[in-house]
Steps between C-alpha positions, in 0.01 A plus 500: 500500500724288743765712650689197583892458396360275242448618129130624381398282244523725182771748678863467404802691617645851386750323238295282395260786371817678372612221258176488387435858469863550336623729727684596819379454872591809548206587224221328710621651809487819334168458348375367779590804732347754285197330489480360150495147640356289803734439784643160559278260769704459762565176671812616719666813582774436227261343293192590227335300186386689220182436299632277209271718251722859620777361225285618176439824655856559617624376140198773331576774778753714244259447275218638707675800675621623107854391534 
């Protein structure tokens, strides 16, 4: 994968996955720092894409940890 400050083709950003997911960037970041999902690819220091297929499995995560 390109680690240029272009995006990865099938990557989008945080809120992106959010909307889609139907919940908070705070979720993903959460999520994402205990391990349940990929990190971001980053392209910059302030900047990361997320695999566009991460916002089923954020939406399903309650779901999946029995909340």
């Amino acid at each position: 994968m390109s680690l240029s400050r272009h995006r990865p083709e099938g990557y989008v950003r945080i809120g992106e996955i959010s909307r889609r997911a139907g919940v908070g960037r705070g979720t993903i970041q959460h999520y994402v720092r205990e391990g349940l999902l990929p990190g971001p690819v980053k392209t910059h220091r302030t900047m990361g894409y997320y695999d566009h297929l991460l916002a089923s499995a954020a939406s399903d995560m309650p779901n999946q940890c029995g909340f």
